[in-house]
N, C-alpha and C positions, 0 to 999 in steps of 0.2 A: 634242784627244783625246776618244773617247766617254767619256760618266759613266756607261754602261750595264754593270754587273757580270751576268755569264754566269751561271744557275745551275747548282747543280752534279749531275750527274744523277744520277735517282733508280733507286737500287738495288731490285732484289725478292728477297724471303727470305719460302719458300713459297708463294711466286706471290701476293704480301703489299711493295708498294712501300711505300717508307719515309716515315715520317710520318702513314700511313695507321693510323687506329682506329675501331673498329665493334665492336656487340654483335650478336651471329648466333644467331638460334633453334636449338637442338638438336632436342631432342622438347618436343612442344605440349599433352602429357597427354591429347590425344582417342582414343578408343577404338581399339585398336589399333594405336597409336602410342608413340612414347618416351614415359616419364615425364616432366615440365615441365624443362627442363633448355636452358640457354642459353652459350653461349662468347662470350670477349669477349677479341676480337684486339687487338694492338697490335704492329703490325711483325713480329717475330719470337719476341712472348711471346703465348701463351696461356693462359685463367686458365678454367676448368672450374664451372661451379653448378648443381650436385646430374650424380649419374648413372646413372640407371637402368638397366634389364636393353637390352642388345644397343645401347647408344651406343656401342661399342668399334666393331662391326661397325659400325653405320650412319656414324661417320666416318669407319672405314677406304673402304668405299665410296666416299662423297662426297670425300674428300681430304682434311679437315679438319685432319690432321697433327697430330692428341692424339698418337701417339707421340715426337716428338719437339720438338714446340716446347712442350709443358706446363710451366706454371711453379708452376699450383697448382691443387687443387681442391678447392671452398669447398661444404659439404652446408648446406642452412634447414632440412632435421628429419631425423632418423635415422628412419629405417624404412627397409624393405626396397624401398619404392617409388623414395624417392629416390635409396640405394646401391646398389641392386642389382644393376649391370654395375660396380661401382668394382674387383671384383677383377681382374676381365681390365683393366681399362684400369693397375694397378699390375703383373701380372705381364710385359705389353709394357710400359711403361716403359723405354726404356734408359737410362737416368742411373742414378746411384748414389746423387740423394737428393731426394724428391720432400716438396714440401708440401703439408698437408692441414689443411683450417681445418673448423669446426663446432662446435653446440652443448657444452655440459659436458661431455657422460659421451661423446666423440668419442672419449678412447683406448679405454676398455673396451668399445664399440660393435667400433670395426674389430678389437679380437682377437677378438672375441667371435665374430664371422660369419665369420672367415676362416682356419676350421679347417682348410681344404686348400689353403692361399696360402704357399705355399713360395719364397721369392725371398731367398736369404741375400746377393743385392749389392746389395739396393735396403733404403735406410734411408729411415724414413716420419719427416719432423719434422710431428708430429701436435701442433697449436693448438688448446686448447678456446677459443673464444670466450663471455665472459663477462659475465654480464647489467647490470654494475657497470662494464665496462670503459671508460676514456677514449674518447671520441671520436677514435681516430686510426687511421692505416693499422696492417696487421697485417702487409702484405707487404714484399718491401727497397724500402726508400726510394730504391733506384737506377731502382728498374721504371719504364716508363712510364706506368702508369695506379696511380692508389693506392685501396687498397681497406680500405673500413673495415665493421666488423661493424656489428650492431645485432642483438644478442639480446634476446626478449619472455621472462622467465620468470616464473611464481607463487610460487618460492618462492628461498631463498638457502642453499641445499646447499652442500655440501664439495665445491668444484671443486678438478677436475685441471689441473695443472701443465702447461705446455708439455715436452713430453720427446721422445726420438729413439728410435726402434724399428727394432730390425733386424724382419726377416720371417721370422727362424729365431729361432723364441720357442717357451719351455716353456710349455705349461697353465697352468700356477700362476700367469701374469704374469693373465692375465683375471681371477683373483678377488683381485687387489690391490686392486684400486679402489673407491671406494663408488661405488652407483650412484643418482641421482636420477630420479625417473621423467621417460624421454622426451616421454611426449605432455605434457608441463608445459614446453617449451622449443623453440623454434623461433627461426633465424639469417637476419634481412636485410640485407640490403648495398648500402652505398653507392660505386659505380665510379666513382673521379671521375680526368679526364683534368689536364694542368697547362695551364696560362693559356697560351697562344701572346704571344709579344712582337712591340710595335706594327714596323709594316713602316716602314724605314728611306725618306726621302727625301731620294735621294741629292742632284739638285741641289738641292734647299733647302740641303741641309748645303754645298756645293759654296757657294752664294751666301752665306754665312752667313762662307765663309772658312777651313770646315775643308778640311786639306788630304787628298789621298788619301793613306793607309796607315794606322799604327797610329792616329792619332787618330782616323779616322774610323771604324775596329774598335770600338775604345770606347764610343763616340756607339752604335753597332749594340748594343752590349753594356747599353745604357742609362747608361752613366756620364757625368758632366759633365766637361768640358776646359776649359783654360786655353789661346787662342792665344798667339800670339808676339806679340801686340800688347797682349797683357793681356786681351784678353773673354776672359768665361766663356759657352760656349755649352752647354746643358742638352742630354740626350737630347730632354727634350718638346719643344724646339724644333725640331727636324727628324725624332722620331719619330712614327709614329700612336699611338691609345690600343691598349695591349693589348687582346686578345680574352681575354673570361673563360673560365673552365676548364669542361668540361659535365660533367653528372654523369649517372649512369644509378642507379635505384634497382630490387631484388630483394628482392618483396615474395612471404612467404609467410606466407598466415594461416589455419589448419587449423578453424577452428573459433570460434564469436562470441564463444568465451573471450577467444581472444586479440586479438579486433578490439578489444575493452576494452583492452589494454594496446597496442594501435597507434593509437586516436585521442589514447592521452595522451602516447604518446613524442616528444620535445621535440627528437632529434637528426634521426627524420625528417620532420616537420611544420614545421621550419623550411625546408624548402625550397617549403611554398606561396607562398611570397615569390618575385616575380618574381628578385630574387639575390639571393646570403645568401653570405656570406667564410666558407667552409669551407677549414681550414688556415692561414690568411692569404692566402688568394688567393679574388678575386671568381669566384664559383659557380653556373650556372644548369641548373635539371633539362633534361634531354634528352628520356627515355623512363622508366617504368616498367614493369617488368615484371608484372605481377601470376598467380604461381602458387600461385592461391586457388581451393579449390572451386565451383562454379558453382551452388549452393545460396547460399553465404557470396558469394558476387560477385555477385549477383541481388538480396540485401536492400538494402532502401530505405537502410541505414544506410552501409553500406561503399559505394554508387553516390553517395552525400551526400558522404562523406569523400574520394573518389579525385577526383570532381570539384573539387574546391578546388587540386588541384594542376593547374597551367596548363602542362600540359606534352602529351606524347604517351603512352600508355596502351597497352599489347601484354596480352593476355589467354592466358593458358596455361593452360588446365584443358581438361573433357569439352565444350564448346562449339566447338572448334575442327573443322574439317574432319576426317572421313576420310577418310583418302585412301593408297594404298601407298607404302609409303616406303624399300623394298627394290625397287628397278627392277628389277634383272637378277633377283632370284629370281621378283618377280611375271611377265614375262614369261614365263620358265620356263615358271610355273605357265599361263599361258594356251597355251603352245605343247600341255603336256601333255593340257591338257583338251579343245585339238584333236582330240588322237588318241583320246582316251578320256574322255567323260566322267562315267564310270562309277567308274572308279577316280580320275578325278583331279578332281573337282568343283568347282566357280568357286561355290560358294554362297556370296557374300558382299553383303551390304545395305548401302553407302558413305550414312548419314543425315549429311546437313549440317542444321546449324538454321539458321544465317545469320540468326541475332538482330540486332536493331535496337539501334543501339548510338550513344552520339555519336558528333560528326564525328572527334574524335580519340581516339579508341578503335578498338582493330580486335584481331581474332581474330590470332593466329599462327601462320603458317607456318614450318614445316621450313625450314630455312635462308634465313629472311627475315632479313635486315641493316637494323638503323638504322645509318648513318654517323655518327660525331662528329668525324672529321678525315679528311680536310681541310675545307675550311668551305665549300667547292663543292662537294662531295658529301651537305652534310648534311642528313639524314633516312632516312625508309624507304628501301629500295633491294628488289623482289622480283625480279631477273631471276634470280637463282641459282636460286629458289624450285623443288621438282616439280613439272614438268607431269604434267594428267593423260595417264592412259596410253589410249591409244586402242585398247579389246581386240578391236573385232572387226575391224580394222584390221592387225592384228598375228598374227591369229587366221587371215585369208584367206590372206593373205601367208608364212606358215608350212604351210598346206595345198596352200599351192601349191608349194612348194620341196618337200615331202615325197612331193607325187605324179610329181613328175619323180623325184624317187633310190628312191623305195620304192612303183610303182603298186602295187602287193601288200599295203600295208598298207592301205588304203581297201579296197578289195573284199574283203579278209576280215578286217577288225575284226567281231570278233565283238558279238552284237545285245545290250542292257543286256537283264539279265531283272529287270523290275519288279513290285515287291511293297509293297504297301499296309502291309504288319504291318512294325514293325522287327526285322531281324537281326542278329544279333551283328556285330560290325564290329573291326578293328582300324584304328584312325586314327595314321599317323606324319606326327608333328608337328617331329620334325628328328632329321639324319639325318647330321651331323657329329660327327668325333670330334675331339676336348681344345678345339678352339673354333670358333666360326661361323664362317661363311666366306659370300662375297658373295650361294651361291647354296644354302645350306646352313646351317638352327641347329641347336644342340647337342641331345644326343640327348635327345627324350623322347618317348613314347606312350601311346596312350590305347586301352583292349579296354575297349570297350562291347556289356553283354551284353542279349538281348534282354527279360531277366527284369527289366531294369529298374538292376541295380548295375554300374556302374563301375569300373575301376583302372587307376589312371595308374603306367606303369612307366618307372623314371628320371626326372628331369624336371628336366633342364640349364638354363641360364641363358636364359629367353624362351620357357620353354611356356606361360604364360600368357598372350602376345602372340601368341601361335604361334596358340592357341586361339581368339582375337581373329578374327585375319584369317580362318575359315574357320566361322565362326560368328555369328547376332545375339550381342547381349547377354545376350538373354532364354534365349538356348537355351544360351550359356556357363554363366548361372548354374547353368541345370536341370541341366547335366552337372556340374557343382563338387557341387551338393547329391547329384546319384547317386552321385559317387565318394567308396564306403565305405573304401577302402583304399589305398594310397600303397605302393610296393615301389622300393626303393634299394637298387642293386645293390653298391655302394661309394662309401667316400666322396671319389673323385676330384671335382672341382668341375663338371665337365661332365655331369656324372649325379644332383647335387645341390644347386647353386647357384638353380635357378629354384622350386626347393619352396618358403621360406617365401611367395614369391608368389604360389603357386596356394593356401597355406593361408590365408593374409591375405584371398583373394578368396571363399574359401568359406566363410569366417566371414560376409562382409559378404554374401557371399548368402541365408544363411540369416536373417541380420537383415532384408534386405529381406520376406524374409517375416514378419517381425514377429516370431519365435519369441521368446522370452525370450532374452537375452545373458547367462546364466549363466556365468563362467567356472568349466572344469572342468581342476583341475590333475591333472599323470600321478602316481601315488603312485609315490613314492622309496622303496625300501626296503631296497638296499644300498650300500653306500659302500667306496670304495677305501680302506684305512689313507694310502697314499701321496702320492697326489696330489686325495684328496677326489672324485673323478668318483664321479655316485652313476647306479644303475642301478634296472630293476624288479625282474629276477632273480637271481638268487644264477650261474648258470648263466653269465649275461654278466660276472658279475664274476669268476669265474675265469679268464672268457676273457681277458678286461682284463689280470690279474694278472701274464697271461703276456709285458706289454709291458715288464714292467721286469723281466724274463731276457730280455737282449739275445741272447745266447749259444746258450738253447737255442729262442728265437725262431728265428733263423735255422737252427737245423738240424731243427725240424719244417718247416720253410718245407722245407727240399734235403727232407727225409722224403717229406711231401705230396706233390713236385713227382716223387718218384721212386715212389712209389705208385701214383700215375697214370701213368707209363709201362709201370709192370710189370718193373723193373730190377731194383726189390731190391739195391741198392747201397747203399742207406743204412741203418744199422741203428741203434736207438736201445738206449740202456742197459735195467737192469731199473729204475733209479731214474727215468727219462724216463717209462718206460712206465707206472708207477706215477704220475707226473703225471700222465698223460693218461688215467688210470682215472681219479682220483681227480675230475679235473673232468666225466667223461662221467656220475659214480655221484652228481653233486649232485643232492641233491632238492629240487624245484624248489616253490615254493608261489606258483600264478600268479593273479592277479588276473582278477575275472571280467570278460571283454571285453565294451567297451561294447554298450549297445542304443540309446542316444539317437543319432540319427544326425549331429545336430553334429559329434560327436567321432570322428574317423577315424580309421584303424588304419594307422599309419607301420609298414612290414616294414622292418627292416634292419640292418645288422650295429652292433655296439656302439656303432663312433665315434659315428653318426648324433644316438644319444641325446642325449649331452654339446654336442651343436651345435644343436639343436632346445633345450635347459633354455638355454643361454646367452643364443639368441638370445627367449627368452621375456622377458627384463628391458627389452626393446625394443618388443616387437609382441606382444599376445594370441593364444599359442598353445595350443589347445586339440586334446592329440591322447593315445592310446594305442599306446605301442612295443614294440611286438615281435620279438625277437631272431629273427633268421633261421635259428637255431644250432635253436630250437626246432620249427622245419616241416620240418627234413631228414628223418624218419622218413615215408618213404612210404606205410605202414600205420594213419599214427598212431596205434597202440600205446600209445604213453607218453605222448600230451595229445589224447585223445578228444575234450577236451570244444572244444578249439582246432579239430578239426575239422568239429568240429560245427555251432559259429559261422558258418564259413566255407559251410556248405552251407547253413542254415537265411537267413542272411542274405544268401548272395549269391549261392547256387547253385552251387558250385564245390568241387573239391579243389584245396590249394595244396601243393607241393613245394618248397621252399629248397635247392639244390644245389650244397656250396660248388667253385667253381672256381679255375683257374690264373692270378693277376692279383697283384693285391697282397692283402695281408691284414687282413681278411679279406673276401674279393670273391664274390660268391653271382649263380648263375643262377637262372631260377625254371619249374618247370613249372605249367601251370595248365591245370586238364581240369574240361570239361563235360560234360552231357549227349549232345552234338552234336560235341564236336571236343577235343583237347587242343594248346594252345599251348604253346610254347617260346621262350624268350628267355634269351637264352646272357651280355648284360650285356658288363664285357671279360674275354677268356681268350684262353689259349692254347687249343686243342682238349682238349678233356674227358673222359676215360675214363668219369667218375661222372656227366655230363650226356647223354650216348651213350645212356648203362644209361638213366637216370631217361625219358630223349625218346622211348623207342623206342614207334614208332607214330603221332608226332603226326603233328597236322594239317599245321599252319602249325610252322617254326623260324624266328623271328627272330634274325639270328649275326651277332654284329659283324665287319666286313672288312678291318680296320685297315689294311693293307699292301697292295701288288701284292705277285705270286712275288716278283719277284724283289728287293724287302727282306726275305726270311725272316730275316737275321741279325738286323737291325733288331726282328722281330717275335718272335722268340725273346727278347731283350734284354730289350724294353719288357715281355712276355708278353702280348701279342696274338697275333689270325689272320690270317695272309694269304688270301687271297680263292679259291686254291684249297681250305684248310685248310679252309674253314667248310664250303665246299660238301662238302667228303668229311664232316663231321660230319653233316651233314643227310641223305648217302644211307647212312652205319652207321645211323642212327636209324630210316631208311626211311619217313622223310617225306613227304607227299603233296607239300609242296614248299618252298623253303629261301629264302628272304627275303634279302637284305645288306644294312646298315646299317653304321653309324658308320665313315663314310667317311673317309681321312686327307685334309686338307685341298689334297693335294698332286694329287689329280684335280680341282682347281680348279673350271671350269664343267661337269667331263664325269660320267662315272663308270669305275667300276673296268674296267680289262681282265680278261674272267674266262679267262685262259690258252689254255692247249692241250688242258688236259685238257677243258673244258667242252665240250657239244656241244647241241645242240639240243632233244635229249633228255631230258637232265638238265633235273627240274624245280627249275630257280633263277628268284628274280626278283629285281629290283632295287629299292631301298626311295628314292621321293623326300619331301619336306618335302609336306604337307596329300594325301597319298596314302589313301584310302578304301580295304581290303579287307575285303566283306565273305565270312563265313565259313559254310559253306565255296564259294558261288557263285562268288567272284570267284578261285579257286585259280588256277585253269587259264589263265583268262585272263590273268592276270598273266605268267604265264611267256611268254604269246602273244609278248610285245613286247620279252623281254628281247634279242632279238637286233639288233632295229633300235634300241634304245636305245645297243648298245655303237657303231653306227656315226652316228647322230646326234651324240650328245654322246662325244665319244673321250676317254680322259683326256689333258692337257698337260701335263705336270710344269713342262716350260720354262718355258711359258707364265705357270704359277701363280710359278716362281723369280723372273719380271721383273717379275711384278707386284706380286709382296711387298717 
C-alpha cells in the first residue's frame, strides 16, 4: 500500500486560500494618499490599523472586503488623521457587533466625533488599551493571529473601562468620561501568528512500527504512544521541529517625546533578539511597520534604534510615493481634461524622493503584502501593488473613440480664454451624495475669490485629499491659510465629516509659517439647563431648546414645510406663535469677529457647534461659530456689524437661507461685486432660496434622485434632477450646476429628463472640476449634452457591483 496521505484541498474565502496570512498596506501617509493604515489578513479574519478619510472607498474599490470579513479595528493615536473614515467603514458594517481597540480616552473619542453616526444594530465593544496592561492578546483567543497592544503614555489617568455601546446614544454619554490628553498617548501592536507544527514523516513513523490510523494521528498531534510490543515512540522521533510563530510589529511615534518611551519599552525591544518565546511559543519578527513622521524617522536616533531590529522595515509616512490611488476616478479625470482642459485641469506634481535607505528598509506601497504563511510565500509580495497609470496613453485612446461618436465635439470645443490675473473660481472637489463612490467623493467645494479670500462650502469626508490631488503642497497650504470662512450646510456626515481635517491642516499651515501657535478658544457664553450644550448666542440656544419639544418640533417641521408650498394647512396655536416670537425677539449680544486670520469663521447651524467643542479635547481647534439663524436677514438690518466683516474682510455679502432637509438644513447665497452664487446644500425645492437666488450667477443644486424616484426624494427631502433645474430657471440664473449625485448613477451621471433641452442652461458638476466665473458659464453647459451620452447612468450596473 502507498504511505502517501492526499492533501486536503485548500478552500478560498475572499479570494483568501486557507492558511494563508499576510500584512497588506492600506494608505502610506504620502501626500495625497491615505493616512498610514495597514490590514492584516488571516484567511477569512481581518483586523483593521488606524483609518483615515476615504479607506472605506479605496477598499471597496480594491476589493479588500472590510465590509464583511472585519473582525476588529485597532487606532495608535486618536486624531482625526488616523480615524477619520472609521464612520463610514462602522455605518457599512453588517454585523451586529464590531470591535474597536485604542488608546485610553477611545470611548469618549468615538462618541465624541460621531455626532451623525446613527446605526441603532451595530454595537461597538470599544477596548481602551492601557499603558500598564499585561503583555497579552486583547483579541478571542480563537482568532488566528493574536494581537497585543503596547501603549507609550506620560502620564497614569483614570482610564476607561472596556464597555459595549450601541450607536443610538444620548449626548450626555460623551461627558461621562474623564478625558486625558490625547497627544500624551499613542498604541503599537504586536501581530503575532501561532507556531506551525513540525511536518510529520510518514515512513519514518511507518519504520518505527507505528501503525496507520488513530496512533499515527497522535504521533501528527505531537503526543507519545505506546506499541503493542511495549516501545514508547515520541512525536520527535518521526516529527520535524516546529516552525516558530512570526510576528509583525506597528510602530507609531508622533513625536521625540515619545521615542523616549520606545527605546525603553521592554515588551517591544525584546524582539531584537534573533527569537524571544512570546506567549510560550518561539517568536521571530517579520516586518515592522513604522508609521512615524519623516522628520522623527530621519533622526540619527530612531535610524540607530530600528536598526538593531534584524528584521524587515516598511516605512509609512510623507516619504512614500505619490502616486493615484483611485483608478477609475483618475482616469475619469484624464478622459475629462481631454475634452476640456479648461474646466477640468491635470495640474498635479507626483514628487517621489526615493530616499536611500538600507537594504531592508523600503517605502510602502498601497497594497503591498508581506506574506507570513505559508512559508513559500514568505516575504514582500508587490504584484497586487498600482501601476502607474499611463495618461497620455489613455488620453489618445479616449480622443480617439470620442471623435468617431461625437466628430462635433473637437471642432467646436470652444478656445480657453487666458488670463494672467486670477479670477474668481469655483473648484468642486466631490460631488457624491451620503458617500463616495468609486468615481465620486463626498461633497465639498471651494469659491475662491480673486480678492484674495476663500470659502470652502460643505466639506464631506476627503476634501482635504480631494485638495491634494489637484494641488502642490505649497499651493494647498496657501489656499487653507486664504480660507477665512467654513459654511456647513447640515449636520449629515457627508457635508461634515471631512472639516476637522481641513481645520487640523490649516492650523499646521499657518505654523509652517512660523506665526505664533497661540491657542484661541471660541467664548462659551450660553448653556442649555438640560443637557449642558453650551453655545455663543443666546439666539442658538433658543433654538436648541426647542429639541426637547419633541411635539411642537414636528409641527413647526409640517408648519415650515407647508409655508413653503403656500398651502396654509397647517396652523399653529397663539401659544406656538408666541414661541416663535419669543425666540425671533432674543436679543443677541455677539462677540466681535475675529481679525487674526488663524482663526476662521465656521457658518452653521447649532449642532455643528457641540461637534467642533467635543472634538476640541482631541485636536487643537481653533475657530469662531456662527449661527446661520443670524445671516438670514438679507438687508442685514439687525447685525450690521456681521455684515460688515464679511465685506471688509473678504469682499462679499453673505445670505443664510434655511431650507427643506432635516433640521435645521440652510442654503447659502453669496454675492460679489461681479457675480452672485448659490448653493442650495440638500433640500427639497425652495420657495425662500427661489426668493433669496433670483438673479444669480452660477446655482450650485444638489440632484439627489432621477424623476423617477420623486417618491423617494419627497421621503428623504431631496431634489430630483428635474426639480433643481426648474429651481435655477424661477431664479433665472445665468446657469444651474448639478451636484450631489446618488450613488446609484455609478460611473455615469444623472439623466436630466424630458423636460431638459439644449437650451436650458444646465451643467453637470464632476470631482476636481474648475469653473471659472463668470468665463467658464457657457461653456460649461457646452458639453452637458455629450456628457449625458458618454457617461449614461447604470443603476444595474451599480446594483451588481455593490
Amino acid at each position: 500500500e502507498s504511505s502517501e496521505i492526499k492533501p486536503s484541498p485548500k478552500l478560498s474565502i475572499f479570494g483568501v486560500q486557507m492558511g494563508t496570512i499576510y500584512a497588506q498596506v492600506v494608505g502610506t501617509g504620502a501626500y495625497g494618499n491615505l493616512a498610514p493604515s495597514l490590514l492584516i489578513v488571516a484567511e477569512h479574519e481581518r483586523y483593521l490599523f488606524n483609518c483615515g478619510e476615504q479607506t472605506l472607498r479605496f477598499a471597496n474599490e480594491q476589493q479588500l472586503h472590510l465590509k464583511k470579513g472585519l473582525e476588529g479595528i485597532f487606532f495608535t493615536h486618536l486624531n482625526t488623521l488616523s480615524v477619520g473614515g472609521a464612520n463610514d467603514v462602522l455605518i457599512e458594517h453588517p454585523e451586529h457587533l464590531l470591535s474597536v481597540y485604542g488608546p485610553s480616552n477611545l470611548q469618549t473619542f468615538i462618541l465624541s466625533t460621531s455626532i451623525s453616526l446613527y446605526r441603532p444594530s451595530l454595537t461597538l465593544d470599544l477596548v481602551p488599551c492601557l499603558a500598564d496592561a499585561p503583555f497579552v492578546p486583547i483579541n478571542n483567543h480563537q482568532e488566528l493571529v493574536q494581537i497585543i497592544p503596547v501603549t507609550l503614555s506620560f502620564h497614569a489617568g483614570i482610564f476607561q473601562q472596556r464597555r459595549l455601546f450601541n450607536l443610538c446614544y444620548s449626548r450626555k454619554h460623551a461627558t461621562q468620561f474623564n478625558v486625558t490628553d490625547p497627544a500624551h498617548e499613542v498604541t503599537c501592536y504586536v501581530i503575532k501568528t501561532r507556531p506551525v507544527p513540525g511536518k510529520l514523516d510518514i515512513a519514518k513513523a511507518l519504520a518505527l512500527g507505528v501503525p496507520k490510523g488513530p496512533l499515527l494521528g497522535k504521533i501528527k498531534n505531537g503526543e507519545s504512544i505506546t506499541l503493542a510490543d511495549g516501545r514508547i515512540v515520541h512525536a520527535s522521533d518521526c516529527v520535524g521541529d516546529v516552525q516558530p510563530a512570526s510576528a509583525v510589529i506597528v510602530v507609531d511615534c508622533p513625536s521625540m517625546d515619545f521615542f523616549g518611551l520606545l527605546e525603553k519599552n521592554f515588551n517591544l525591544n525584546q524582539f531584537k533578539n534573533f527569537q524571544v518565546e512570546i506567549l510560550g511559543d518561539p517568536t521571530q519578527l517579520a516586518v515592522m511597520y513604522h508609521m512615524t513622521p519623516r522628520d522623527i524617522f530621519n533622526s540619527t536616533r530612531y535610524a540607530t534604534w530600528m536598526s538593531e531590529f534584524k528584521c524587515q522595515h516598511v516605512v509609512l509616512n510623507e516619504m512614500c510615493s505619490q502616486e493615484p490611488i483611485f483608478e477609475r476616478a483618475f482616469k475619469r479625470r484624464i478622459q475629462l481634461n481631454a475634452v476640456d482642459p479648461v474646466l477640468f485641469p491635470l495640474e498635479f506634481n507626483l514628487k517621489n524622493e526615493n530616499p536611500k535607505l538600507p537594504e531592508n528598509v523600503s517605502c510602502g506601497k498601497n497594497l503591498g503584502i508581506f506574506h507570513l504563511k505559508p512559508i513559500s510565500k514568505f516575504g514582500h509580495d508587490h504584484s497586487q501593488c498600482i501601476r502607474p497609470v499611463q495618461v497620455e496613453q489613455i488620453r489618445q485612446e479616449f480622443l480617439a473613440e470620442i471623435s468617431r461618436k461625437f466628430p462635433s465635439l473637437i471642432s467646436e470645443k470652444p478656445e480657453a480664454e487666458i488670463s494672467a490675473k486670477f479670477q474668481d473660481e469655483l473648484i468642486v472637489l466631490g460631488t457624491s451624495g451620503a458617500t463616495s463612490t468609486m468615481y465620486r467623493a463626498e461633497t465639498c467645494n471651494l469659491l475662491r475669490l480673486g480678492n484674495g479670500g476663500n470659502i470652502i462650502i460643505d466639506s464631506g469626508e476627503g476634501g482635504y485629499a480631494q485638495l491634494c490631488r489637484m494641488y502642490t503642497e505649497e499651493q494647498v497650504d496657501e489656499i487653507l491659510r486664504k480660507t477665512r470662512v467654513f459654511f456647513i450646510s447640515h449636520k449629515h456626515p457627508d457635508h461634515m465629516r471631512g472639516l476637522l481635517v481641513l481645520l487640523h491642516h490649516r492650523r499646521r499651515a499657518f505654523q509652517l509659517e512660523k506665526l505664533s501657535d497661540s491657542s484661541i478658544s471660541p467664548d462659551l457664553q450660553w448653556k442649555c439647563q438640560k443637557c449642558h450644550m453650551s453655545f455663543n448666542y443666546a439666539m442658538s440656544l433658543e433654538k436648541h431648546n426647542l429639541i426637547h419639544n419633541q411635539a411642537f418640533l414636528q409641527k413647526y417641521w409640517e408648519y415650515h414645510v407647508d409655508q413653503s408650498k403656500g398651502t396654509n394647512s397647517v396652523a399653529l396655536t397663539q401659544d406656538e406663535i408666541s414661541m416663535l416670537n419669543d425666540m425671533s425677539n432674543v436679543k443677541e449680544d455677539i462677540p466681535t469677529l475675529p481679525t487674526d486670520p488663524r482663526k476662521p469663521i465656521i457658518v452653521g447651524a447649532v449642532w455643528i457647534l457641540q461637534f467642533l467643542i467635543d472634538s476640541g479635547h482631541f485636536q487643537p481647534c481653533d475657530f469662531h461659530f456662527l449661527d446661520c439663524s443670524l445671516l438670514q436677514d438679507p438687508n442685514s438690518t439687525k447685525n450690521p456689524h456681521l455684515a460688515h466683516w464679511f465685506q471688509e474682510n473678504i469682499g462679499i455679502k453673505i445670505q443664510c437661507v434655511q431650507v427643506i432637509h432635516s433640521y435645521p438644513a440652510y442654503g447659502i447665497v453669496i454675492t460679489t461685486p461681479t457675480f452672485k452664487f448659490v448653493y442650495s446644500g440638500d433640500t427639497r425645492p425652495s420657495a425662500n432660496l427661489i426668493e433669496a437666488g433670483k438673479g444669480a450667477t452660477v446655482v450650485l443644486h444638489e440632484a439627489n434622485f432621477q424623476d423617477e424616484m420623486s417618491h423617494k426624494a419627497i421621503t428623504d427631502r431631496h431634489s430630483t434632477v428635474t426639480e433643481a433645474m426648474n429651481v435655477g430657471s424661477k431664479m433665472e440664473a445665468e446657469v444651474t450646476v448639478l451636484t450631489h449625485f446618488s450613488a446609484r448613477v455609478n460611473s455615469g451621471v444623472p439623466s436630466l429628463g424630458r423636460e431638459w433641452n439644449q437650451d436650458r442652461s444646465v451643467g453637470l458638476a464632476f470631482d476636481f472640476q474648475r469653473i471659472r466665473i463668470p468665463q467658464d458659464i457657457h461653456r460649461l453647459t457646452t458639453y452637458t449634452h455629450i456628457f449625458q451620452q458618454m457617461y449614461p447612468s447604470d443603476d444595474s450596473r451599480f446594483e451588481a457591483e455593490a
